[in-house]
C-alpha positions as CSV (number, residue, x, y, z in Angstrom):
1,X,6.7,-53.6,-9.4
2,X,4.4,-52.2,-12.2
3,X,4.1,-48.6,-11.7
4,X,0.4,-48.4,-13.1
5,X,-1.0,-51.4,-10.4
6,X,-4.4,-51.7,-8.9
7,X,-5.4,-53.2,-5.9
8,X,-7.7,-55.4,-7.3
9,X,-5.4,-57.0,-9.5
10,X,-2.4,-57.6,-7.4
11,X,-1.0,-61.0,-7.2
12,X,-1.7,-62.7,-3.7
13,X,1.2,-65.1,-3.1
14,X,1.5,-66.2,-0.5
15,X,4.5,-65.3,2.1
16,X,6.9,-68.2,2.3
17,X,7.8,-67.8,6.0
18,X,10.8,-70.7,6.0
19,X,12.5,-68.2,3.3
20,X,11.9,-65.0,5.6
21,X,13.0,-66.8,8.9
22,X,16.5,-67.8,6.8
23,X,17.0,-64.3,4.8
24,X,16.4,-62.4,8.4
25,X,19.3,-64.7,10.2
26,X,21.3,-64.2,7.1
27,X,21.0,-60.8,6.7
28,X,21.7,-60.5,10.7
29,X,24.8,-62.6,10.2
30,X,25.9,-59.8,7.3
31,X,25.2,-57.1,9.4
32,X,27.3,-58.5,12.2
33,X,30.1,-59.6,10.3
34,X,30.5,-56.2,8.3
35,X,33.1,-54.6,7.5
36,X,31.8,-51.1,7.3
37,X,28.9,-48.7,7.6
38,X,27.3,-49.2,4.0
39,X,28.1,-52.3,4.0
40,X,26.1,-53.0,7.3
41,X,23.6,-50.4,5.5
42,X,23.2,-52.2,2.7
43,X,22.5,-54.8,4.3
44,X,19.6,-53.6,6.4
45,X,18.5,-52.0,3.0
46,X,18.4,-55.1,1.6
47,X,16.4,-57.0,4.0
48,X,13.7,-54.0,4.5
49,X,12.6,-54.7,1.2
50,X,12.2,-58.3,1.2
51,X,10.6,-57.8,4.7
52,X,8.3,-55.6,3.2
53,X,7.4,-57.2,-0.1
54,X,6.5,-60.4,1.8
55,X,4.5,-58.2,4.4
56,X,2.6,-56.3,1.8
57,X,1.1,-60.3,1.3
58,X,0.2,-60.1,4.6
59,X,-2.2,-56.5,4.1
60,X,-3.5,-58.0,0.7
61,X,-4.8,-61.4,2.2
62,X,-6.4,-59.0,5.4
63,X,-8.0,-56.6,3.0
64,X,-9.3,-58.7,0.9
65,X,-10.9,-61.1,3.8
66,X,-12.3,-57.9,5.3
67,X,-13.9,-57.0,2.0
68,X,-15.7,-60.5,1.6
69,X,-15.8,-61.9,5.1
70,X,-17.1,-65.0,3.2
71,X,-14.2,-66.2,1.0
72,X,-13.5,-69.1,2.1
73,X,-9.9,-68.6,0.5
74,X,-8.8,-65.5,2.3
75,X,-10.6,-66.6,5.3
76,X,-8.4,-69.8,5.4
77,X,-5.3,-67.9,4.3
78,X,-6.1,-65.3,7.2
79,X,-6.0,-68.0,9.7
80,X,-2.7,-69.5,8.5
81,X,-1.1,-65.7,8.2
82,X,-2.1,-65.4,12.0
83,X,-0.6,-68.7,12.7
84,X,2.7,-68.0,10.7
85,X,3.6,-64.4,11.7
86,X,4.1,-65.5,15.5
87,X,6.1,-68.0,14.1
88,X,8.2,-65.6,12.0
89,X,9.2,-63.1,15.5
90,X,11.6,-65.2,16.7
91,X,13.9,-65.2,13.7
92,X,13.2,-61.2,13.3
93,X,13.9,-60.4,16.8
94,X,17.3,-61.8,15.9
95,X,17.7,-59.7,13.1
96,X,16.6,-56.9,14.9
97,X,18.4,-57.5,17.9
98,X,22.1,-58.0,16.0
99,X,21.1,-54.4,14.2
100,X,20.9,-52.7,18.1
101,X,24.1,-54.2,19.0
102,X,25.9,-53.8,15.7
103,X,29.0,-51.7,15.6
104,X,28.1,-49.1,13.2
105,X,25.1,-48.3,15.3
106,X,26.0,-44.2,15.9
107,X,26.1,-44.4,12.2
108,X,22.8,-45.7,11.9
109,X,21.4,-43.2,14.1
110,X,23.6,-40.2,12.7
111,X,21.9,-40.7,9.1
112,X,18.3,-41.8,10.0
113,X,18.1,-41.2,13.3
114,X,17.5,-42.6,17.3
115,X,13.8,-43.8,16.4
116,X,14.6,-47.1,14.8
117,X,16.3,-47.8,17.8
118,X,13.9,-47.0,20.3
119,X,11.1,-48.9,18.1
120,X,13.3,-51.7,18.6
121,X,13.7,-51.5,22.3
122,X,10.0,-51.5,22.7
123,X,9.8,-54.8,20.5
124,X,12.7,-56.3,23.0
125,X,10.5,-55.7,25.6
126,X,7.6,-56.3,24.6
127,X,8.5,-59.9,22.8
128,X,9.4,-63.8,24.3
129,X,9.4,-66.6,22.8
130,X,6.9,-68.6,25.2
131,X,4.4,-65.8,24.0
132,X,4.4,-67.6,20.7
133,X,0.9,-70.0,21.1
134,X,-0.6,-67.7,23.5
135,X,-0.3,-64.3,20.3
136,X,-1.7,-67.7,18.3
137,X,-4.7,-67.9,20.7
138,X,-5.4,-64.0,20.7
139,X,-5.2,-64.0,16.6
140,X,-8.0,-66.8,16.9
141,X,-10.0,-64.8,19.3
142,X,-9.9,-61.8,17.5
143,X,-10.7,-63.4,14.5
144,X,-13.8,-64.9,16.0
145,X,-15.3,-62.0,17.2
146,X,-14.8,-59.9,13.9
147,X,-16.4,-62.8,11.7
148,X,-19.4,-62.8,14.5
149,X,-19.6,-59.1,13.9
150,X,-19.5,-59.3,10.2
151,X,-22.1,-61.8,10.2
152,X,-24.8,-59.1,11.2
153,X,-28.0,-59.7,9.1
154,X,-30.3,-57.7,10.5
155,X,-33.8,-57.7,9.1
156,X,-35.3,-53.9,9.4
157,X,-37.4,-51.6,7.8
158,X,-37.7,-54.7,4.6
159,X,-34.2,-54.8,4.4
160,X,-31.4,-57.1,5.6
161,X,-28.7,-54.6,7.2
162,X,-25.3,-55.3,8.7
163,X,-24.1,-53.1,11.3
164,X,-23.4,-50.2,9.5
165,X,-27.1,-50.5,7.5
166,X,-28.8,-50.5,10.7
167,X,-27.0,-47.5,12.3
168,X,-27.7,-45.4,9.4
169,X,-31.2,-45.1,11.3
170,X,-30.0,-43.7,14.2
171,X,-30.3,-41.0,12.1
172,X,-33.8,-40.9,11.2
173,X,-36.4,-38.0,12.2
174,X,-39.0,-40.4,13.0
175,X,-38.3,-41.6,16.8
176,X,-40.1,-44.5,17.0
177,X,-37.6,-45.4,14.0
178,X,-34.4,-44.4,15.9
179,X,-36.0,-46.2,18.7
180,X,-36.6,-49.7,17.1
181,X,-33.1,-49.5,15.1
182,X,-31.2,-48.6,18.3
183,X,-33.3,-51.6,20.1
184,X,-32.4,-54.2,17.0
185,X,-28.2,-53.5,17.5
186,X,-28.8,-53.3,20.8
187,X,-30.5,-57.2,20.2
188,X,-27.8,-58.4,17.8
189,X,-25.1,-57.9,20.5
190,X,-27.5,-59.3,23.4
191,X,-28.0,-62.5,21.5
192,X,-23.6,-63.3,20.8
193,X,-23.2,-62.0,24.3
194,X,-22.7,-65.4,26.1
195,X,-20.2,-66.0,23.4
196,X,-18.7,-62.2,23.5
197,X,-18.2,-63.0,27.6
198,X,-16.1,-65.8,26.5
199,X,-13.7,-64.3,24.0
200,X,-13.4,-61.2,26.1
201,X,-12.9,-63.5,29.5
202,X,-10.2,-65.5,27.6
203,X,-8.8,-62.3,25.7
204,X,-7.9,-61.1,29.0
205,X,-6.5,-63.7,30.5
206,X,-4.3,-64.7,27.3
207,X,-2.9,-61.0,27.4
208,X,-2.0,-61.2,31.0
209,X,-0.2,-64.0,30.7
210,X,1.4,-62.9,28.0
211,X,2.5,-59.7,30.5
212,X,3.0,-62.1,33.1
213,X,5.7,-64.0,30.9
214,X,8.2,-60.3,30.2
215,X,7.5,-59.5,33.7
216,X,4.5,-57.2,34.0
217,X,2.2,-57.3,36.8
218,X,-0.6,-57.6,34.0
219,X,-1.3,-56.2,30.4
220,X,-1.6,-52.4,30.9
221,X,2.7,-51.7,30.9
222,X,2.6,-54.3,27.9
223,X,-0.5,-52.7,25.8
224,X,1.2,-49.5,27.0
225,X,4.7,-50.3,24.8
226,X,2.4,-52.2,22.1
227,X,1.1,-48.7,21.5
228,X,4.6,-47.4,21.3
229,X,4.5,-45.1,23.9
230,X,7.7,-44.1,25.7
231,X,7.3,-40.5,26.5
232,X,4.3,-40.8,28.7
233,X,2.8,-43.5,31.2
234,X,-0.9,-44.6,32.7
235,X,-0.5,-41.5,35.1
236,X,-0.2,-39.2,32.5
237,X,-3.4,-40.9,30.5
238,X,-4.8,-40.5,34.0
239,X,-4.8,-37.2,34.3
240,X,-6.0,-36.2,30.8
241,X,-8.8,-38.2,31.7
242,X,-9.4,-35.8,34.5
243,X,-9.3,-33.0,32.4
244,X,-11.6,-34.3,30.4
245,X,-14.0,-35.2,33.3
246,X,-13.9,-31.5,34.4
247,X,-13.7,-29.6,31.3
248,X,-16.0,-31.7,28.7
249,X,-18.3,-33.7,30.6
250,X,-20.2,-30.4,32.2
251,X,-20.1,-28.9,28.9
252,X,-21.5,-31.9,27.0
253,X,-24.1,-31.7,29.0
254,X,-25.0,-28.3,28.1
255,X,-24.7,-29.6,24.3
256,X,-27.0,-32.3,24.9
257,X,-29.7,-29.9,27.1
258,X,-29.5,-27.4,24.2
259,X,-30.4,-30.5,21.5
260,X,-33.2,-31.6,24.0
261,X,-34.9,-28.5,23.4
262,X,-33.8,-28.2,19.7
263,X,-35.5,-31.5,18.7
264,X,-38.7,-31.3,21.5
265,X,-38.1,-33.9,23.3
266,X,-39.1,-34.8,27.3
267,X,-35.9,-36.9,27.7
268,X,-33.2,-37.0,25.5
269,X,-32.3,-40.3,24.7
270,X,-29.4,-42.7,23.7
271,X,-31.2,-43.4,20.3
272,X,-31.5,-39.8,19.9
273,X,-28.4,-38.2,20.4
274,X,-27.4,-38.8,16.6
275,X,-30.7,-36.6,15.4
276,X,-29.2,-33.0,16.0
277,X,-32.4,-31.0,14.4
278,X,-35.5,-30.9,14.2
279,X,-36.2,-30.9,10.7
280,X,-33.6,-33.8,10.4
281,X,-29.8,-34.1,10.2
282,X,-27.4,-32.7,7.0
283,X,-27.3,-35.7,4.7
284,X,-25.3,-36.5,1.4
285,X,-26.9,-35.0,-1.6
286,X,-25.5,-37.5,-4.0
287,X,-25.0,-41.4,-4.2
288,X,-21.3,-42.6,-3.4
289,X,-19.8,-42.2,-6.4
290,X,-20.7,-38.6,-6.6
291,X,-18.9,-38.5,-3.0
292,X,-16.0,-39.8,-4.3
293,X,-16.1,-37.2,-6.7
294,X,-16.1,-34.8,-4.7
295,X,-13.8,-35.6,-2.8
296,X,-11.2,-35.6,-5.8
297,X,-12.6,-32.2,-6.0
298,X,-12.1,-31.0,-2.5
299,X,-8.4,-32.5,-1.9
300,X,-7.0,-31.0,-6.0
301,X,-8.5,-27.3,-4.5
302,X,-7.1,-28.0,-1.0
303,X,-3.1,-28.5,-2.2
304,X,-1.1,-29.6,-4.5
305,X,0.1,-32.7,-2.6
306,X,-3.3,-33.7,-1.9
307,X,-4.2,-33.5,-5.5
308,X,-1.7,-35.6,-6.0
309,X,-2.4,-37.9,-3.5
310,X,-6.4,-38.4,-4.4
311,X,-5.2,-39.3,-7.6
312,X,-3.1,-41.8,-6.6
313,X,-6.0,-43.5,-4.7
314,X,-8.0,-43.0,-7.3
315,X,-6.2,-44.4,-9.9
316,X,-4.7,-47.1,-8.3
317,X,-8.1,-48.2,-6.8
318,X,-7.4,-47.9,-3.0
319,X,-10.6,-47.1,-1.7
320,X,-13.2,-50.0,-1.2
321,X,-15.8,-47.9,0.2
322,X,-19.3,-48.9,-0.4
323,X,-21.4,-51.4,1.7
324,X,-21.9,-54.9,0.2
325,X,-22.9,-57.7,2.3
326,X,-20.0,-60.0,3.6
327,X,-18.1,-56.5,4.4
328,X,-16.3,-56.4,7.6
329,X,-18.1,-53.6,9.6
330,X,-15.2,-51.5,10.2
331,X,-13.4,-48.8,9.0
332,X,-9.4,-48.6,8.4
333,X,-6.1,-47.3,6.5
334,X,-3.4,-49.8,6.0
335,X,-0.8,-49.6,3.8
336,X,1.3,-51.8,1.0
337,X,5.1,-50.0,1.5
338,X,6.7,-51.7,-0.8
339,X,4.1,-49.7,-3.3
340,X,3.9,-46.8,-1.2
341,X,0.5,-47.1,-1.3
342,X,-2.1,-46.7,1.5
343,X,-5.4,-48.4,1.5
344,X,-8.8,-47.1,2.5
345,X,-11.5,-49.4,3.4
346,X,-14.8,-48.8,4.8
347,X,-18.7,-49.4,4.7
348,X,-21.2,-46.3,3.2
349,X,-24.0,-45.9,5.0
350,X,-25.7,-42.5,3.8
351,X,-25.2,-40.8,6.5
352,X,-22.6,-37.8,7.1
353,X,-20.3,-41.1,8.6
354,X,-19.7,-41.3,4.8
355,X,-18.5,-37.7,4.1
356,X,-16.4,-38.6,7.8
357,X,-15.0,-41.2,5.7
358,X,-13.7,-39.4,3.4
359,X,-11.1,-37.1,5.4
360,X,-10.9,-38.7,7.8
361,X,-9.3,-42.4,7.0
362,X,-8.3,-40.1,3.8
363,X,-6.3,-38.0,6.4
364,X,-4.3,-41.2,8.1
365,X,-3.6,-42.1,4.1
366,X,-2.6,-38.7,3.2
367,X,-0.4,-38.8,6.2
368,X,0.6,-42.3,4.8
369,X,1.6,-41.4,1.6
370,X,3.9,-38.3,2.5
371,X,6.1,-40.5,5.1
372,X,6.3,-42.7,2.3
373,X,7.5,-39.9,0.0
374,X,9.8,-38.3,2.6
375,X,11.5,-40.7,4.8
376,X,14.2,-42.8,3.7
377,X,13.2,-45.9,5.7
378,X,9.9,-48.1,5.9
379,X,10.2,-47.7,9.7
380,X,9.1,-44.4,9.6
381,X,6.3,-44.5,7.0
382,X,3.7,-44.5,9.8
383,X,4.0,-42.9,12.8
384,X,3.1,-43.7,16.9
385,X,-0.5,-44.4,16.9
386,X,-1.4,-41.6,19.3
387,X,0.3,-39.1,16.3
388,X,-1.6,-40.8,13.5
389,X,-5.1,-39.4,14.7
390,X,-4.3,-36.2,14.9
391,X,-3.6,-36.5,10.7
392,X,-7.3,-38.0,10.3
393,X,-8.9,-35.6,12.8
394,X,-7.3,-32.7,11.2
395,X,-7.9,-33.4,8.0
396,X,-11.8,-33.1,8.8
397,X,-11.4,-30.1,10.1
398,X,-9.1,-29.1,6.6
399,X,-12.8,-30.4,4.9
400,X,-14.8,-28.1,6.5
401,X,-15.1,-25.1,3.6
402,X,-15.8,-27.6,1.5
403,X,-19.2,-29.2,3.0
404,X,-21.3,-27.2,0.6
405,X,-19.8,-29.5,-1.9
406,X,-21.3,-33.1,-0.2
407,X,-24.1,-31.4,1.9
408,X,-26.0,-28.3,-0.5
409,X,-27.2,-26.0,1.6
410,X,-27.4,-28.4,4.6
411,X,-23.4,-27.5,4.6
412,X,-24.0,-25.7,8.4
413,X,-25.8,-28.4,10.2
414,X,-23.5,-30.1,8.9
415,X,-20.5,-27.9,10.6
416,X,-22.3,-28.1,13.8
417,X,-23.1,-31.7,14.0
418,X,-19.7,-32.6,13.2
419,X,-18.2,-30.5,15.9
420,X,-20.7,-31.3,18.5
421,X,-19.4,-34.7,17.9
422,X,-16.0,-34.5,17.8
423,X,-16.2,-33.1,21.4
424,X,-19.2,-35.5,22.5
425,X,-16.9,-38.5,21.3
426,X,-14.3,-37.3,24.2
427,X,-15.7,-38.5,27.1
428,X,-17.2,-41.9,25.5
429,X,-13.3,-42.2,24.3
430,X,-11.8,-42.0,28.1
431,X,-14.2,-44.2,29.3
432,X,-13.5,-46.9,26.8
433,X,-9.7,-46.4,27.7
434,X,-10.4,-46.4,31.6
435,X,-12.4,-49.6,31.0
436,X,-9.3,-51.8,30.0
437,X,-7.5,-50.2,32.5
438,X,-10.1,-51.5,34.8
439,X,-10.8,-55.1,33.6
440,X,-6.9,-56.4,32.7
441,X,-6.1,-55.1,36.7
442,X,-9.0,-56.9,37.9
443,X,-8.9,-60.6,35.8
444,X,-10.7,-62.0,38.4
445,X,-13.7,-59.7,37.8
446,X,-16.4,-61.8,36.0
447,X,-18.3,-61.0,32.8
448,X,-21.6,-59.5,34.3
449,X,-19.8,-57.4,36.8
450,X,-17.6,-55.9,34.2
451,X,-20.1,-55.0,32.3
452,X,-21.5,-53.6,35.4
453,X,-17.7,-51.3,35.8
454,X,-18.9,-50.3,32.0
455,X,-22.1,-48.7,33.7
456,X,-20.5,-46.6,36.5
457,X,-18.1,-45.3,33.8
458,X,-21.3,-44.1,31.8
459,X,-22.5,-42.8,35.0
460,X,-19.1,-40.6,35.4
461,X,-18.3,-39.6,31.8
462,X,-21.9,-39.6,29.7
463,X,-24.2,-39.0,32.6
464,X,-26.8,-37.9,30.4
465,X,-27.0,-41.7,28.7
466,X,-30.0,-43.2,29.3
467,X,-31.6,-45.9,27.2
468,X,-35.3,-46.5,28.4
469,X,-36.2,-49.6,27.5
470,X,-33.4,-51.1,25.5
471,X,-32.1,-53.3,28.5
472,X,-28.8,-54.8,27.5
473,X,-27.2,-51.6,26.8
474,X,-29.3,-50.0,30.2
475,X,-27.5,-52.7,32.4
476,X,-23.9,-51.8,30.6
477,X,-23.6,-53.7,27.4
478,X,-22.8,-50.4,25.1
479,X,-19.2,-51.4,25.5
480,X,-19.8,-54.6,23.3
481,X,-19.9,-52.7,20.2
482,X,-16.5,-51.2,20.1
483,X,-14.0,-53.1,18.4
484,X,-10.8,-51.9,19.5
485,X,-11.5,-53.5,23.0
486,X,-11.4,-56.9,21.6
487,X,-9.3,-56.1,18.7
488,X,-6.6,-53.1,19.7
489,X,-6.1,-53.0,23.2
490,X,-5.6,-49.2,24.8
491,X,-5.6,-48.1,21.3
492,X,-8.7,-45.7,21.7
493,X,-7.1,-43.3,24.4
494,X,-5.6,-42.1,21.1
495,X,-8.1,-40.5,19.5
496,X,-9.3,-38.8,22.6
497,X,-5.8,-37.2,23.0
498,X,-5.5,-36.4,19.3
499,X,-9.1,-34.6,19.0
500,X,-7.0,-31.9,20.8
501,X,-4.9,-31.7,18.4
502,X,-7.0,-31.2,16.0
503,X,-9.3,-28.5,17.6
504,X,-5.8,-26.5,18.1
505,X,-5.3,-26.7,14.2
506,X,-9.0,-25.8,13.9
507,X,-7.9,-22.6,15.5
508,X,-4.4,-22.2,13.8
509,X,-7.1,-22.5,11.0
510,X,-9.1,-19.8,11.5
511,X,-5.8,-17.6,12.7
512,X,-4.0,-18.3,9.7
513,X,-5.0,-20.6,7.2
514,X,-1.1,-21.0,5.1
515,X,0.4,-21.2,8.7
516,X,-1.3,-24.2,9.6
517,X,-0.8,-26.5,6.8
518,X,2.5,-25.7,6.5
519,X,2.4,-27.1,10.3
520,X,0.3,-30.2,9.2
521,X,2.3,-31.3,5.9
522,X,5.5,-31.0,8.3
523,X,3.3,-33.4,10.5
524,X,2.4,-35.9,8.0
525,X,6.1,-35.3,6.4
526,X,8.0,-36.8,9.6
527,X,6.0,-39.7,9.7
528,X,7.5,-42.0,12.8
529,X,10.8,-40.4,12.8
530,X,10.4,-38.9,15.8
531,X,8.9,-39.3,19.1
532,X,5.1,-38.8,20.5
533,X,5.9,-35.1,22.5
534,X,8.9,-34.5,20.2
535,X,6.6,-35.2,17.2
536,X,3.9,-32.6,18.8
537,X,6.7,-30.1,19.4
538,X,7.8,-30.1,15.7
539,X,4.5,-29.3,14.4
540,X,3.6,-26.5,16.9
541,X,1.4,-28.3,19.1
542,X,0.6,-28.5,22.5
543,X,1.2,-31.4,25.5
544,X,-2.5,-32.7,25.9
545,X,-0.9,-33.7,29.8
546,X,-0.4,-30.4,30.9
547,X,-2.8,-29.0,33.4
548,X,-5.3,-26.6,31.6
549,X,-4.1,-28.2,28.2
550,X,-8.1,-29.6,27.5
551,X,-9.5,-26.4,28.1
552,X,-6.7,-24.2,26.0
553,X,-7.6,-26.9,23.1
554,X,-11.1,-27.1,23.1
555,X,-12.1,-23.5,23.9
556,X,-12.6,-22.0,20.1
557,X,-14.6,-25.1,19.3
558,X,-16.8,-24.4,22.5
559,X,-16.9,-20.6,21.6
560,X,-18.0,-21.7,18.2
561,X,-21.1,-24.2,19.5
562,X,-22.3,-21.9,21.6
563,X,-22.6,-18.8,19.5
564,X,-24.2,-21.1,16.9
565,X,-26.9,-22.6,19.5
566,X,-27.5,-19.0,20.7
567,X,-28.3,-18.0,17.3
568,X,-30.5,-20.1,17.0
569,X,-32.9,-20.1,20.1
């Protein structure tokens, strides 16, 4: 591997699948048949590697067809990757399966630990061979509706926009602008929606089936061990969500009265709850490459292993960041391991989003590159997925001194904004996540009257939403816009439960600023090496489950908005 790559100019060869099917039985076989501990070690060494080489194919073909949704290449070799890698389970789960069983397996565990194992466990129940067409069909699906998505041209204020152009008005002080913009998405999504019903009907039902196939009633235990999770269950999720109705949602509404007011309004809005003042919201004070800047700034003054870390990305060109057309509209961190190398991508769209960008995919990278750099096994490069928010969360709050540097002297609307957000955000997030728990026990609901369920959930969560005139998203069609319903199922609980996480190193922050990033580098250190609540536990961090564990977390962040809107009266 040449030590002084870029992204751009990595070789794309493409993953011979008949070759990784026979090294994973092979290497099986060797582990079976060993002898001893390093020689079963060796073993699993050995095929890590090649499993990760060909799987760093994998991320460069995905990136590279989210960067240009239009290459007819990468779009081709997309579909074939999402045919193959099905394909390729079966012969893994052998692999994987003879490492469980092997007879040096206390030794396995003794040097790197039980984690491997239980990772493995979830993959044996969540994995049959009969799933194979019907994981074929979902890859399809979900590749459908992000080329629909990408394919936004949106023609507005003389410009065509893609999704991320347009929402940069949501922004604007003029309301009639934030109006029409708001009304334009809201049309782009209206006119796919006979096609969205469709892939989402049929999304549903392939997942169930799939659950139905292992044994589950339907998808929710199966989407539940998809996320990893073996430490908590849809009780648990449950009840945070009850905490979140009792402790946020009243106090969200006091966020939103107090903006009313601020901004002189009759009625706030849907289209206007991104416009925090008056006299307009913080905004960049310099073009993208003088973000990125920056930001190379903000992360050498921050540490010494994020210094070293920005110029990794920097150098080795893993950020695609600014907006071109053809760009998926998303946002994301992957990673190549065999490079130990994350990858950034996302789409600037002058707004603070872009500053947002910055720490916080940064923060899952950073988080990225230390596992890398500290665990012994590719396994544990990347952690659960409801850990890995709390890196990118915190690592925005970790930004905060530094917003003079992006924002001028806008640097404290900018602190406000941001905050108001990241508790706002809560209550949209459980309602997303009590969604799919609605619609995958209720298949038989049709389209029109789940997106009616979508309505009742604004109704309990965000009951300040109101949308005037803009009538798909007024009869429940907000939901349509958030990709990790089609894409990630019962991902997006995650970020809900890791915002606390990150308001309780906002105050570890303020408390002590050396304690608390000793705390997050041991965070990002451990990487997937240990459990969700054990994970928490190492870095000093609190149960979000526990009764009164919302309120303990977001309470300094509440004391902190409300001073600030009292000052300002």
């Amino acid at each position: 591997m040449d030590k002084n790559f870029k992204f751009g100019t990595i070789e794309y060869v493409r993953p011979d699948f008949e070759k990784m099917k026979k090294d994973a039985l092979e290497y099986a076989d060797k582990i079976k048949n060993a002898k001893s501990y390093d020689e079963a070690k060796k073993a699993y060494l050995e095929f890590d590697k090649k499993e990760n080489e060909s799987f760093d194919m994998v991320t460069v073909a995905s990136v590279r067809h989210t960067i240009d949704t239009s290459d007819e290449f990468y779009d081709k070799e997309n579909e074939y990757l999402d045919e193959q890698i099905p394909e390729y389970m079966s012969a893994y789960m052998t692999f994987a399966n003879t490492l469980y069983d092997c007879a040096f397996k206390n030794d396995f565990v003794k040097e790197f630990g039980n984690s491997m194992f239980s990772s493995i466990e979830l993959q044996r129940k969540s994995y049959c061979e009969k799933n194979i067409p019907l994981l074929q069909r979902e890859a399809k699906l979900r590749s459908e509706y992000e080329k629909i998505i990408a394919s936004a041209d949106i023609v507005f204020d003389g410009k065509h926009l893609n999704l991320y152009g347009i929402m940069g008005y949501f922004e604007n002080p003029d309301r009639n602008v934030r109006h029409d913009a708001c009304k334009a998405y809201s049309e782009f999504y209206a006119s796919h929606e006979k096609r969205f019903e469709e892939i989402w009907d049929e999304l549903i039902s392939v997942r169930n089936e799939q659950a139905r196939n292992l044994g589950f009633e339907n998808y929710i235990p199966l989407g539940y061990i998809k996320q990893g999770r073996t430490d908590y269950n849809e009780k648990d999720v449950a009840s945070f969500r009850e905490q979140v109705k009792e402790e946020l949602v009243p106090f969200c509404e006091k966020l939103y009265e107090a903006q009313r007011k601020r901004i002189g309004v009759d009625e706030l809005m849907a289209y206007d709850e991104k416009f925090i003042f008056s006299d307009g919201n913080a905004k960049p004070i310099g073009d993208d490459d003088f973000l990125i800047e920056k930001a190379r700034e903000m992360y050498h003054d921050m540490s010494k292993e994020t210094g070293e870390f920005i110029d990794f990305m920097l150098d080795h060109e893993l950020l695609d960041v600014k907006n071109r057309p053809h760009k998926a509209s998303t946002g994301y961190m992957t990673s190549l391991n065999s490079y130990k190398a994350p990858f950034v991508f996302s789409c600037f769209n002058q707004t603070t989003a872009d500053v947002d960008v910055l720490t916080h995919e940064m923060g899952h990278a950073f988080a990225g590159y230390t596992a890398m750099r500290n665990q012994p096994i590719s396994a544990y490069y990347s952690e659960p997925t409801d850990i890995a928010e709390i890196h990118s969360m915190s690592m925005e709050q970790f930004a905060y001194p530094y917003a003079e540097s992006f924002f001028g002297d806008k640097a404290d609307k900018f602190r406000f904004a941001h905050l108001q957000e990241a508790l706002t955000f809560v209550p949209f997030g459980v309602a997303v996540d009590e969604y799919q728990h609605i619609v995958y026990a209720k298949p038989e609901l049709t389209p029109k009257e789940r997106t009616a369920e979508w309505k009742k959930l604004e109704e309990k969560y965000m009951p300040w939403r109101k949308y005037g005139d803009i009538e798909f998203f007024a009869r429940g069609g907000w939901w349509y816009h958030k990709i990790h319903i089609f894409l990630y199922p019962f991902y997006y609980i995650n970020y809900t439960l890791t915002t606390m996480g990150a308001m309780e190193f906002k105050k570890k922050m303020n408390e002590n600023k050396e304690t608390a990033w000793n705390d997050y580098l041991n965070l990002c250190k451990t990487g997937g090496s240990r459990g969700y609540i054990e994970t928490l536990k190492y870095a000093n961090l609190s149960v979000p489950f526990e009764k009164g564990s919302v309120k303990k977390a977001v309470s300094y962040a509440e004391q902190i908005l409300l001073s600030e809107i009292e000052k300002n009266k």
